[in-house]
BAGU-497418 format. One line per field, with one value per residue (C-alpha): z, x, y. Coordinates in Angstrom, 3 decimals, m for minus. Layout:
Z	[Z, ...]
X	[X, ...]
Y	[Y, ...]
***
This chain:
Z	[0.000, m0.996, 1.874, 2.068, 1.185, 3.680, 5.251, 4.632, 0.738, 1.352, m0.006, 2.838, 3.643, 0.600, m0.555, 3.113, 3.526, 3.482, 5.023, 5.544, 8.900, 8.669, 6.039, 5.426, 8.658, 11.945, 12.458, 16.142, 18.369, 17.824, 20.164, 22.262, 20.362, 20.358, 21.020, 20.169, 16.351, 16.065, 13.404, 11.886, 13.565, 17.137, 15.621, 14.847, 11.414, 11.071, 9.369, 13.048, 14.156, 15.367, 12.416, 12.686, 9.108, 8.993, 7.502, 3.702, 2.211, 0.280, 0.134, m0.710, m3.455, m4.299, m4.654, m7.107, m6.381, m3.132, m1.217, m1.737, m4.702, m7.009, m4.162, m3.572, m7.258, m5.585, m6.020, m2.453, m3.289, m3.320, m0.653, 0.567, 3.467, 3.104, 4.254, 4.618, 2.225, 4.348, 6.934, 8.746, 12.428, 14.255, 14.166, 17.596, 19.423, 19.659, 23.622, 24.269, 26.501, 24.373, 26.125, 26.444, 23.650, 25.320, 26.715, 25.510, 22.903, 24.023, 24.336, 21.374, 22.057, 18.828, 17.501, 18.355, 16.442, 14.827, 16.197, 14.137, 12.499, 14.689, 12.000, 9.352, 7.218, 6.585, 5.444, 4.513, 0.950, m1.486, m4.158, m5.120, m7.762, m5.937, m3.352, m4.831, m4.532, m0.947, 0.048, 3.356, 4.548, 4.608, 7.690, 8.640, 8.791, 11.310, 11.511, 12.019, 8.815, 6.885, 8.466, 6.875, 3.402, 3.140, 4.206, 1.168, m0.830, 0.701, 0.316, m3.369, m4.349, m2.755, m4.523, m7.793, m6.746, m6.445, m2.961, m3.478, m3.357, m0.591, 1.624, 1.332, 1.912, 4.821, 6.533, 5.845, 7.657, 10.681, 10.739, 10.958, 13.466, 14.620, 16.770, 13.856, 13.356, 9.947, 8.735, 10.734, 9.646, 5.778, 5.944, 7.662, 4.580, 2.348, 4.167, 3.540, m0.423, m0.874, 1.573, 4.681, 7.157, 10.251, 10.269, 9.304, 12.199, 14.359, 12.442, 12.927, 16.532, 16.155, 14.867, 17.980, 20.798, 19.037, 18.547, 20.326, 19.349, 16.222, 16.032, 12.473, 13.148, 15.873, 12.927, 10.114, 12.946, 12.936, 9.638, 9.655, 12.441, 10.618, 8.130, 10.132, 11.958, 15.441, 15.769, 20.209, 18.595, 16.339, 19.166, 21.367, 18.793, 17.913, 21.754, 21.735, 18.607, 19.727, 23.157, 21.653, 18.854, 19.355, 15.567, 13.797, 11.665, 9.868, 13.378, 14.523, 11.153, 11.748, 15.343, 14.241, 11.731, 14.655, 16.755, 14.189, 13.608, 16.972, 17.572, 19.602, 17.826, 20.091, 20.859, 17.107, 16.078, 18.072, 16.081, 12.567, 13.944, 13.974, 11.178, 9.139, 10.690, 9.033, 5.900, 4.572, 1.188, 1.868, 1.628, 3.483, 6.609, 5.940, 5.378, 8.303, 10.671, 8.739, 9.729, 13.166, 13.279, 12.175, 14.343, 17.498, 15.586, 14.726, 11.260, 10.196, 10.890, 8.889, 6.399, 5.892, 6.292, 3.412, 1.120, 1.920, 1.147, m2.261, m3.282, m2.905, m4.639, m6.967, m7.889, m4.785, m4.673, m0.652, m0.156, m2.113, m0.120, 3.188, 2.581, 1.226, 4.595, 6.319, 4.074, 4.890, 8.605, 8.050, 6.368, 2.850, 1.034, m2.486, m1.892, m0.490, m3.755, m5.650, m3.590, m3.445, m7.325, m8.084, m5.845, m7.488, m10.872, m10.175, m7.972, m6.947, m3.503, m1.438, 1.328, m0.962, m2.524, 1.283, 2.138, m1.166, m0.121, 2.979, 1.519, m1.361, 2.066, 3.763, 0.633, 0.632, m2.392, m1.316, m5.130, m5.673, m1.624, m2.052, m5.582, m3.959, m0.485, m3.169, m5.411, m1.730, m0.981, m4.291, m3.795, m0.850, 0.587, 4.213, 4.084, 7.212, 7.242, 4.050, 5.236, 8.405, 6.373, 4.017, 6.711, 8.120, 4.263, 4.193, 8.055, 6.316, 3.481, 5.803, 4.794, 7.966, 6.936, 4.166, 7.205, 9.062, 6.932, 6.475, 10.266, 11.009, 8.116, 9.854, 13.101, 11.732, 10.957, 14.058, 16.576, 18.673, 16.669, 19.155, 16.300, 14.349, 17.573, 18.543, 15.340, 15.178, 18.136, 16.894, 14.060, 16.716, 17.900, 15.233, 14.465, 17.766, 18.842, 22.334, 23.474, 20.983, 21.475, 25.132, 24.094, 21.601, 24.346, 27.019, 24.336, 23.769, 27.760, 28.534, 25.749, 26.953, 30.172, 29.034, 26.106, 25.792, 23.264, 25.007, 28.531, 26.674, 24.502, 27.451, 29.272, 26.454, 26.032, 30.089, 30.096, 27.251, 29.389, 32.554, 34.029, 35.537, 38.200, 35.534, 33.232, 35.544, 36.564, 32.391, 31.747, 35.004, 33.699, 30.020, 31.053, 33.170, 30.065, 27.891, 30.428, 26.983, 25.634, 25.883, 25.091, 28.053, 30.330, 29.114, 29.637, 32.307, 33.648, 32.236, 33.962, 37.042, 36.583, 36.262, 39.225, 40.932, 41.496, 40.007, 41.659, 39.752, 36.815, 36.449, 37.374, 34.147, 31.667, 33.051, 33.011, 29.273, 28.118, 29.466, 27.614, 24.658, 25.246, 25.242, 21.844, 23.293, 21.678, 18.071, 16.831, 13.900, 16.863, 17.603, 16.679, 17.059, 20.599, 21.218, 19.844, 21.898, 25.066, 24.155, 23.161, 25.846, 28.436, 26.745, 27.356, 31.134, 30.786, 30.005, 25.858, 24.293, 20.724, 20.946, 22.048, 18.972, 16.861, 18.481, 18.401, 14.576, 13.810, 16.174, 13.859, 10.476, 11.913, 12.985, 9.300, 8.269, 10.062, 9.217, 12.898, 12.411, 16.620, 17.652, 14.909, 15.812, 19.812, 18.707, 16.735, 19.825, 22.577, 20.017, 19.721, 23.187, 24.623, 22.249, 19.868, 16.833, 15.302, 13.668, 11.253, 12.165, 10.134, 11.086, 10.750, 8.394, 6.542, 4.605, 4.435, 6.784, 9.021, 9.921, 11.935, 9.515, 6.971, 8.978]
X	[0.000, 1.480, 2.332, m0.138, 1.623, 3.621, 1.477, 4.226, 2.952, m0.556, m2.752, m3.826, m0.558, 1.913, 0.749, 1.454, 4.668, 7.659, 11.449, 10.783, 12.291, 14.737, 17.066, 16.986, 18.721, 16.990, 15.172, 15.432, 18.304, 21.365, 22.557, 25.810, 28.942, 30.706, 34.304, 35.937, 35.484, 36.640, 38.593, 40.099, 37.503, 35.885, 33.029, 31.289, 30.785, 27.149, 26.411, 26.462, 24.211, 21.029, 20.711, 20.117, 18.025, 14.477, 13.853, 14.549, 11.682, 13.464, 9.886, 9.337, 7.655, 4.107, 1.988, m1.083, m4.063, m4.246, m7.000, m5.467, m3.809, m6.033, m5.611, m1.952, m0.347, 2.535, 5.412, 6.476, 9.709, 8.806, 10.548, 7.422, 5.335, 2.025, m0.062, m3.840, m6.136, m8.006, m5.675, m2.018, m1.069, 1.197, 4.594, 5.706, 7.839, 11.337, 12.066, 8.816, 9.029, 8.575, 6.028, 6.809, 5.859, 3.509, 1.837, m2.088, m2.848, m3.780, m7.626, m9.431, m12.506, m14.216, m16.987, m20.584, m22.646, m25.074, m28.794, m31.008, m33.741, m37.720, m40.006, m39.339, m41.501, m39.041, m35.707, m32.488, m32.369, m29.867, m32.754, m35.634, m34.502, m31.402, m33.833, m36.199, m34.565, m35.279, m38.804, m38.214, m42.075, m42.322, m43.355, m41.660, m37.743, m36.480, m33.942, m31.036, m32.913, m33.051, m29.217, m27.685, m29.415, m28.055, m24.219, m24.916, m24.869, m22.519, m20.100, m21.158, m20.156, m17.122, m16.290, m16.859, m14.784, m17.913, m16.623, m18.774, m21.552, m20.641, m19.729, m23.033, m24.451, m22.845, m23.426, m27.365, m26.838, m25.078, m27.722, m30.838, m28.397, m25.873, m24.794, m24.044, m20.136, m19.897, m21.701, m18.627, m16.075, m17.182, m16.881, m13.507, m12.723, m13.929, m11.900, m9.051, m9.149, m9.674, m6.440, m8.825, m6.510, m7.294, m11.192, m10.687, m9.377, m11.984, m14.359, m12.833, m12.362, m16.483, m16.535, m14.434, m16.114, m19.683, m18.352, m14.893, m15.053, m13.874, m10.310, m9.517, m10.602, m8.104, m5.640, m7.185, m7.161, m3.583, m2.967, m4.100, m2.103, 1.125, 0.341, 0.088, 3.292, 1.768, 3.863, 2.777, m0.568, 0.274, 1.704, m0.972, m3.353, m1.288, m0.295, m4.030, m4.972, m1.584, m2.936, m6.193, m4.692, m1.302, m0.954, m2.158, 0.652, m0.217, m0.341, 2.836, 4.671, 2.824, 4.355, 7.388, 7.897, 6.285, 8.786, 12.193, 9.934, 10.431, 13.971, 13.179, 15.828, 15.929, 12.503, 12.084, 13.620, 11.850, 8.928, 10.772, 12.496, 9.027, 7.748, 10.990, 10.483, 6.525, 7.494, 11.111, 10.869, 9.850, 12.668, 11.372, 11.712, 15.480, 15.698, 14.022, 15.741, 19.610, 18.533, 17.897, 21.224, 22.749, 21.339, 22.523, 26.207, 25.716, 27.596, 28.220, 24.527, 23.321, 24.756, 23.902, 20.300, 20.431, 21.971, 19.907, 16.933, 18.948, 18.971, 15.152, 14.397, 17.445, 17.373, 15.826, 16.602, 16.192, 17.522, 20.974, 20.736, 20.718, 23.049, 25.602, 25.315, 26.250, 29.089, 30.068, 30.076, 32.455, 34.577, 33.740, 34.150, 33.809, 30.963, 28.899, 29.629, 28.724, 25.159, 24.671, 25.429, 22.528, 20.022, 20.800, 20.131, 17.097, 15.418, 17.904, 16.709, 18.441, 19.827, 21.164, 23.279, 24.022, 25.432, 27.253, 29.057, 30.045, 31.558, 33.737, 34.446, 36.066, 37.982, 39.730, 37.401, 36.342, 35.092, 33.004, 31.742, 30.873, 28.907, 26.500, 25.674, 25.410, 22.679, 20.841, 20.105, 18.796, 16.710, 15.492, 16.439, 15.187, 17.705, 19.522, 22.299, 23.675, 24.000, 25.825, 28.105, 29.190, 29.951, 32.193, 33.793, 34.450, 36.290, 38.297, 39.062, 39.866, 37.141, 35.674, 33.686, 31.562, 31.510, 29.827, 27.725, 26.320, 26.374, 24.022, 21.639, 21.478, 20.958, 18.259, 16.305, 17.152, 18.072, 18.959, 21.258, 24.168, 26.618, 25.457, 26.731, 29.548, 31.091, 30.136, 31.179, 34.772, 34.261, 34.288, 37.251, 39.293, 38.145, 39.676, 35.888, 35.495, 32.911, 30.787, 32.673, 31.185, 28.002, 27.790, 29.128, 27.039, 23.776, 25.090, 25.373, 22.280, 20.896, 22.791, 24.474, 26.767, 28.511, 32.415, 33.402, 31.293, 33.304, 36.794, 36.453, 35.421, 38.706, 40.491, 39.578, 39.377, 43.081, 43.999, 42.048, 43.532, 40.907, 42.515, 40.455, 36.960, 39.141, 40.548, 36.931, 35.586, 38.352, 37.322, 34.033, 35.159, 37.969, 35.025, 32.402, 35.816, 38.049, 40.604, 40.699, 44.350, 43.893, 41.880, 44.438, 47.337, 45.304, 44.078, 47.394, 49.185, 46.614, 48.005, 51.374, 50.394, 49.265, 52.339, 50.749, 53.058, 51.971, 48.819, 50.600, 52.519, 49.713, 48.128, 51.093, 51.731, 47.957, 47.668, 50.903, 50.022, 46.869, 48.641, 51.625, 48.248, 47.077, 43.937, 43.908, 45.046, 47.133, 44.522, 42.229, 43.428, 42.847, 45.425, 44.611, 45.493, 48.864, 49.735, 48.800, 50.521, 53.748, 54.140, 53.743, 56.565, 58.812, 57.737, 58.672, 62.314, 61.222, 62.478, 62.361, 59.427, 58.144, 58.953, 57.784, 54.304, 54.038, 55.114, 52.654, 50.070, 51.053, 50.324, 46.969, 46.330, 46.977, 44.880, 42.297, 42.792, 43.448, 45.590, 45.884, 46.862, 49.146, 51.017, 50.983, 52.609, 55.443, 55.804, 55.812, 58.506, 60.335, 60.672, 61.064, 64.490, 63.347, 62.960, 66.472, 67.785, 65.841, 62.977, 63.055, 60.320, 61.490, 58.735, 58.443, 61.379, 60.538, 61.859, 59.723, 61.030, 58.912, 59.950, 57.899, 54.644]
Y	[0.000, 3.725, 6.167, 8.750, 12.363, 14.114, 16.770, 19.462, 18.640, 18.463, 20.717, 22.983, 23.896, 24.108, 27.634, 28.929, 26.922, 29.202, 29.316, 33.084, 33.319, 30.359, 31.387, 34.987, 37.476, 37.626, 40.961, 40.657, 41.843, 39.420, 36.980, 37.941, 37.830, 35.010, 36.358, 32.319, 32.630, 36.332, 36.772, 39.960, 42.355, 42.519, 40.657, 37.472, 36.709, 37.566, 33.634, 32.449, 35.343, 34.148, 34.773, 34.893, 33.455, 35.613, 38.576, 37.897, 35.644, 32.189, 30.305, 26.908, 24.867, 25.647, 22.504, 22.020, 21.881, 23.978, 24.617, 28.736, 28.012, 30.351, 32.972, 33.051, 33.533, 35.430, 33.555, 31.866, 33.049, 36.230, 38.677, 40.358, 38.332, 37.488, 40.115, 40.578, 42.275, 44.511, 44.524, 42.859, 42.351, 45.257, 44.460, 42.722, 44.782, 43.621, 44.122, 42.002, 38.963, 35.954, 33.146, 29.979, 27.365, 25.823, 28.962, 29.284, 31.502, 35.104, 35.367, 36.979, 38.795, 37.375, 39.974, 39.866, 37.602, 39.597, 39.068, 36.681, 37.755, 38.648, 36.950, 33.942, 35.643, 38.700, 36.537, 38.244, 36.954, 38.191, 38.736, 37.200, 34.993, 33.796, 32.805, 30.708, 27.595, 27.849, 28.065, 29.977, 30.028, 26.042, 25.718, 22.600, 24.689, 26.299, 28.920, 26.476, 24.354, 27.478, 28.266, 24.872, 25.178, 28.507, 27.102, 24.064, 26.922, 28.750, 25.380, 25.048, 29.013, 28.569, 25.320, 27.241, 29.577, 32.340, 34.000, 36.839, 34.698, 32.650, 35.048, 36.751, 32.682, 31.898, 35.611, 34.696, 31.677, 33.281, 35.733, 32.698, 30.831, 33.110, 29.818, 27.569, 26.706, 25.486, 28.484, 30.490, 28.129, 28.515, 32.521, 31.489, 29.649, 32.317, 35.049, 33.012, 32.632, 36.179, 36.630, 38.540, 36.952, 38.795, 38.855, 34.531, 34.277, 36.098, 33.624, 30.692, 31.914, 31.758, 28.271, 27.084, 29.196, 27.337, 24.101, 23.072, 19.578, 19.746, 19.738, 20.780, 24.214, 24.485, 23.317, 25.691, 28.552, 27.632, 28.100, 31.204, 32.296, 31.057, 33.243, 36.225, 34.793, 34.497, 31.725, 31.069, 30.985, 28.071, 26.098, 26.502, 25.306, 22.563, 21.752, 21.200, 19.381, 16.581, 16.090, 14.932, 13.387, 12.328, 11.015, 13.487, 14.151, 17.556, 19.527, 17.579, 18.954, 22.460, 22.764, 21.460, 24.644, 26.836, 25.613, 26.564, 30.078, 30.793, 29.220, 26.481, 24.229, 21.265, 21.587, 21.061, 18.025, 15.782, 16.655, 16.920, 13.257, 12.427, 13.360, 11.979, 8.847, 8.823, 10.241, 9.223, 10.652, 13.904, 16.370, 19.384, 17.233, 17.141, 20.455, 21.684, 19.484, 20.329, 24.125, 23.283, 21.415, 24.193, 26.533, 24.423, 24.050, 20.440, 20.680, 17.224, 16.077, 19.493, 19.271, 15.106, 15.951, 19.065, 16.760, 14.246, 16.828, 17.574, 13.754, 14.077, 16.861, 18.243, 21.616, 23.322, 26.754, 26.926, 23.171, 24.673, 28.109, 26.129, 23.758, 26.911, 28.223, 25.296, 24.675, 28.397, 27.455, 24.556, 26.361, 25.226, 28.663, 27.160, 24.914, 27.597, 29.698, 26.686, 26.624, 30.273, 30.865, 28.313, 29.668, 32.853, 31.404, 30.097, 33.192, 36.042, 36.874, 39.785, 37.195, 34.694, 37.974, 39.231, 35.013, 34.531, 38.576, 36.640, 33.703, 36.036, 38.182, 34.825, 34.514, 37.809, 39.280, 42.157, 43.822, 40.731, 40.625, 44.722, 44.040, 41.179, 43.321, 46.467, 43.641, 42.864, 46.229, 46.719, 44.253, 45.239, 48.628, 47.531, 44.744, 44.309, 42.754, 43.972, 46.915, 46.006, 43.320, 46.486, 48.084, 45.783, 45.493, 49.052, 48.608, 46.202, 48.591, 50.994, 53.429, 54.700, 57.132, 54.876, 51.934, 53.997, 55.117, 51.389, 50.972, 53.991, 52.659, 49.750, 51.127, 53.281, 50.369, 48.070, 50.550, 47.232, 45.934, 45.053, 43.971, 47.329, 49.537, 46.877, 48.092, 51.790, 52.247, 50.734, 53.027, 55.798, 54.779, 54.522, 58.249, 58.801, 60.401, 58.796, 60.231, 58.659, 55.312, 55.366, 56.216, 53.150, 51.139, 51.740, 51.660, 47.659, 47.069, 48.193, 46.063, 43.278, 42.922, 39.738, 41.823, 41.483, 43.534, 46.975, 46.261, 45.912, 49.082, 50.929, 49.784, 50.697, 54.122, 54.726, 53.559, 55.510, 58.722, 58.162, 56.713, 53.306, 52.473, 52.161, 50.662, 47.800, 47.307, 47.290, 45.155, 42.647, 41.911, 41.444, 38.832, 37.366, 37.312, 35.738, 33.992, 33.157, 36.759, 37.702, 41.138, 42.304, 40.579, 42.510, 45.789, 45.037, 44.523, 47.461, 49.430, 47.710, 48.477, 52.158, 51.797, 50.299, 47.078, 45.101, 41.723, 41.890, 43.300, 40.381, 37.818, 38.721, 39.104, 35.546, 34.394, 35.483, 33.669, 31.053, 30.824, 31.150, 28.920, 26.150, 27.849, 28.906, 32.328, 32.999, 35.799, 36.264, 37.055, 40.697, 44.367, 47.376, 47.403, 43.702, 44.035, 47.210, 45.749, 42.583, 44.585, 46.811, 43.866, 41.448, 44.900, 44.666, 40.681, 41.574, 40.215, 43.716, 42.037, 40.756, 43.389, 44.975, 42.711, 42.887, 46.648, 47.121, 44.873, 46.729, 49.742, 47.579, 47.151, 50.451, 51.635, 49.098, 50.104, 53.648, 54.488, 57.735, 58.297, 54.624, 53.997, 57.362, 56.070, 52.947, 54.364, 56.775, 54.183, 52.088, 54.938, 56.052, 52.625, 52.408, 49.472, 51.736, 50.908, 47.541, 44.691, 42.940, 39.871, 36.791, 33.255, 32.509, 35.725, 36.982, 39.995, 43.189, 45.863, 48.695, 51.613, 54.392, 52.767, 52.438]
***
C-alpha cells in the first residue's frame, strides 16, 4: 500500500509553507557575540548570528491543487510576506518577553454575532430569484434548517470559486443561526481565499467558541495564524490538537515549523524526527531538521540531512541556499559559492546575494563581496544585514567614513542591533571620537548585560584617558564574560602596573601567556589594541624584541584600520622605549619591518 503524502505537501498547507524566517537574517536583536570565532575584527561573522536566518523571504515549493492556490499567485519566493487584504497584524515589538511554547494563545474577544432575524416571514435573501430555490415560509424549517441550506450553498459558491456569493451565503446563515459553526467556519474559509486573514481568524475563533469539538478548526485557525506569523498561537493550537490526537501528523509537522519560527531548535527536532520517521521521502523534513542542526552548531549532521533533502528533490533553490550556509560554517568557502550561485540562478533573492558577499568576504574578495551586499540592498532597501556586512567590508578597506555610513543605516532600521553599535562604536574609535565610542558602548550594555566587546572598549579608552580604576573594573568583567581573551588581560594589567601594582601586573602578563603557550587564543584574533597591550607587556617581561615585533605589527593594523591616533601612539611608545632601530626579520616571513615605513 502507498504512503499517504507528507502533510508538509498536502494541499492545505503548501501555498502557506515558506522558510521566511529560517534562512533569510533575523530581524530581532542578535545573540551575544561570540568572542571564540573572532577573526580579523571585534566581531562574529554575522552567518552564526542568530541569524540569525528571517527577515529575507526564500519560500518553498508551491503545490497544485491547493486549497489557496487560485488565491496566492505570488510567487512563495517572493521577498514580501504574506499580508492581509483589508488589513495585517502590528509588528511585535522587539524588547517584548517571548512566552513559552507551550503557553495558551492570548484570548481573542471574537466579535458579536449579529442578532437573528424577529419573524421567518421577513428573510435576509440576497434577491428574489437567488432565493427561490429555498422556500423559506415552509413551515416545517427552522432557523437552524433554513441556516444549513443557506451554508450548502454557501459550500457550493465557494467550490466554484464564487466568494462573493458565498460570503453573502454563509453571513445569511449566521444571521438565521448566529450559533451555527460550519456556517462560521465557511466565511472562515472564504476570508481566507480572498487573503482577509485577520477577520478569518476572528471567524474561525467563532466556529471554535460554538463548537470546540472539532479539532480541524483548531488546525485551520492555525494556519491562519502562521500566516500572520503568530507563531505562540500556532503552538498553542497545535499543543491542543496533539494532546487529543497524538498522531495526527499535519499539526505535529505544523508545530514542528512553529517551533524553528520561533527558535526552539531542540525543541524542534523531536517533532521533525518524527515526522521523518513517518514520511522518509519527503525532503522538506530534511531540510528543516539540517537548519535546526545548524542553528545548534551540529555541522556534520546538517549538512547530511540538506543533502539528503537535495537527493530528494534536486534543484531546490532553498535546499541549495541552506546547505551553502552550512558549508560556509564549516569552512567550505567554495561549496557555499557553488550553492549560493545556483540559488541565485534560479530566484535572486536579497539574502542569498548578502550570504554569497560573505563567503567572497572569507575569501579575501572584497570587489566581488561589495557588488552582492550592493545587489541585496537593491533588492530590498530595508535589508539588514547587508547593510551592516558592508559596513564591516568598508572597516576592512579601511574606509571609515563609508563603514559607518552602512552601520548607522542599519541602526536606523534596528536601533537594537548590538553587532550594528559593537562596530560603530569601533568606528568611533578609530576616528579617535570617544565620546561617541562610550556612548555606543554603554547603548550595547544596557541592551545586553553579558557583552564582551562593550566592557573591553570601554577599558580601552578609560586607560587611554587616565581613568585606571573604571578601566581595571571594564576590563574585570570582560575577562570574566571571555576567560581566553588575551587582550583584556594585558590591559588590564598594564593598567596595574600604572598603578604600581606590580603583583597583579605580572599575574596577568603571566595568566595570558600562558593561555597562549596552550594555543587557546590565536594571533589572527586581535585588533590594534590587542597588539599594543601585548607589546608593551613582553617589554615589562624583560622580551624587548618581541616586544617589537608585536608593536610594529600593532602599527600595520592600525593603518589598516585607518586608525591615524593609535598607529602614531605605537610608533611613539617604540620609539621612546628604544626598539625603533635595527631589522625585524620573522622566521617565516622573509621579508623586513622597519617603523619608519609604517
Amino acid at each position: 500500500m502507498s504512503q499517504s503524502p507528507s502533510p508538509s505537501n498536502s494541499p492545505e498547507f503548501a501555498t502557506q509553507h515558506d522558510y521566511s524566517d529560517i534562512l533569510g537574517i533575523s530581524t530581532q536583536a542578535p545573540k551575544p557575540v561570540d568572542v571564540s570565532s573572532v577573526k580579523s575584527l571585534p566581531i562574529t561573522h554575522s552567518s552564526a548570528m542568530h541569524d540569525p536566518w528571517s527577515s529575507d523571504s526564500s519560500g518553498e515549493l508551491q503545490q497544485p491543487g491547493s486549497r489557496l492556490a487560485s488565491l496566492t499567485a505570488v510567487d512563495p519566493w517572493d521577498e514580501q510576506p504574506v499580508t492581509a487584504v483589508r488589513s495585517s497584524p502590528p509588528a511585535r515589538a522587539k524588547t517584548a518577553a517571548k512566552p513559552t511554547p507551550n503557553a495558551p494563545a492570548p484570548a481573542r474577544k471574537p466579535p458579536q454575532p449579529p442578532q437573528p432575524p424577529s419573524q421567518v416571514q421577513s428573510p435576509p435573501v440576497e434577491s428574489p430569484a437567488k432565493a427561490a430555490a429555498i422556500d423559506i415560509n415552509a413551515p416545517s424549517l427552522t432557523g437552524k434548517d433554513l441556516a444549513l441550506k443557506y451554508c450548502e450553498r454557501g459550500k457550493k459558491s465557494l467550490a466554484a470559486k464564487d466568494y462573493a456569493q458565498a460570503r453573502s451565503s454563509y453571513k445569511i446563515a449566521i444571521e438565521w443561526c448566529p450559533q451555527l459553526a460550519i456556517a462560521h467556519s465557511g466565511t472562515a474559509e472564504v476570508l481566507s481565499e480572498i487573503q482577509d486573514y485577520e477577520n478569518a481568524l476572528s471567524a474561525w475563533d467563532l466556529a471554535i467558541q460554538y463548537d470546540a469539538t472539532q479539532l480541524d478548526y483548531y488546525y485551520q485557525r492555525a494556519l491562519v495564524n502562521k500566516i500572520l506569523k503568530n507563531y505562540y498561537q500556532v503552538l498553542a493550537d497545535c499543543k491542543y490538537i496533539l494532546e487529543r490526537a497524538p498522531d495526527r501528523a499535519s499539526a505535529r509537522w505544523l508545530n514542528a515549523v512553529a517551533l524553528v519560527k520561533v527558535e526552539h531548535y531542540q525543541l524542534a527536532l523531536a517533532s521533525l524526527s518524527a515526522h521523518i520517521a513517518d514520511y522518509p521521502q519527503d525532503p522538506n523534513g530534511y531540510c528543516y531538521r539540517g537548519i535546526c542542526y545548524e542553528r545548534l552548531e551540529q555541522l556534520p549532521q546538517a549538512l547530511a540531512d540538506l543533502e539528503r533533502a537535495i537527493a530528494l528533490q534536486p534543484g531546490q533553490p532553498v535546499f541549495h541556499h541552506a546547505r551553502g550556509r552550512t558549508r560556509q560554517k564549516l569552512g567550505d568557502f567554495a561549496g557555499a559559492l557553488a550553492d549560493f550561485n545556483l540559488t541565485i540562478e534560479r530566484k535572486p533573492q536579497a539574502a542569498v546575494y548578502d550570504d554569497r558577499a560573505e563567503a567572497h568576504r572569507c575569501l579575501g574578495d572584497r570587489a566581488a563581496a561589495l557588488a552582492d551586499d550592493d545587489r541585496a540592498i537593491e533588492l530590498n532597501p530595508r535589508f539588514i544585514n547587508a547593510y551592516f556586512r558592508r559596513g564591516l567590508i568598508y572597516t576592512e578597506l579601511g574606509d571609515l567614513e563609508l563603514a559607518l555610513k552602512n552601520y548607522n543605516s542599519a541602526i536606523d532600521l534596528d536601533p537594537q542591533h548590538l553587532n550594528a553599535l559593537i562596530q560603530r562604536s569601533w568606528t568611533y574609535f578609530r576616528q579617535h571620537d570617544y565620546p561617541r565610542t562610550k556612548r555606543d558602548c554603554q547603548r550595547v550594555k544596557a541592551l545586553d548585560k553579558t557583552s564582551f566587546w562593550s566592557n573591553y572598549l570601554l577599558g580601552v579608552v578609560d586607560s587611554l584617558s587616565g581613568l585606571q580604576h573604571s578601566a581595571i573594573k571594564n576590563f574585570t568583567t570582560a575577562i570574566e564574560l571571555a576567560p581566553n581573551y588575551v587582550s583584556a588581560m594585558y590591559h588590564r594589567g598594564l593598567v596595574y602596573h600604572e598603578l604600581g601594582d606590580l603583583n597583579r601586573a605580572m599575574a596577568d602578563f603571566n595568566r595570558a601567556r600562558s593561555i597562549q603557550d596552550r594555543r587557546l587564543e590565536r594571533m589572527v584574533d586581535r585588533d590594534e589594541t590587542g597588539f599594543y597591550a601585548e607589546g608593551l607587556a613582553l617589554y615589562h617581561l624583560g622580551q624587548s624584541e618581541a616586544a617589537r615585533t608585536v608593536l610594529i605589527l600593532g602599527a600595520l593594523s592600525a593603518k589598516r584600520f585607518n586608525n591615524p591616533s593609535f598607529h602614531q601612539l605605537l610608533q611613539s611608545k617604540i620609539a621612546d622605549l628604544g626598539m625603533a632601530s635595527g631589522e625585524l626579520t620573522s622566521s617565516s616571513n622573509s621579508c623586513s619591518l622597519d617603523p619608519k615605513t609604517l
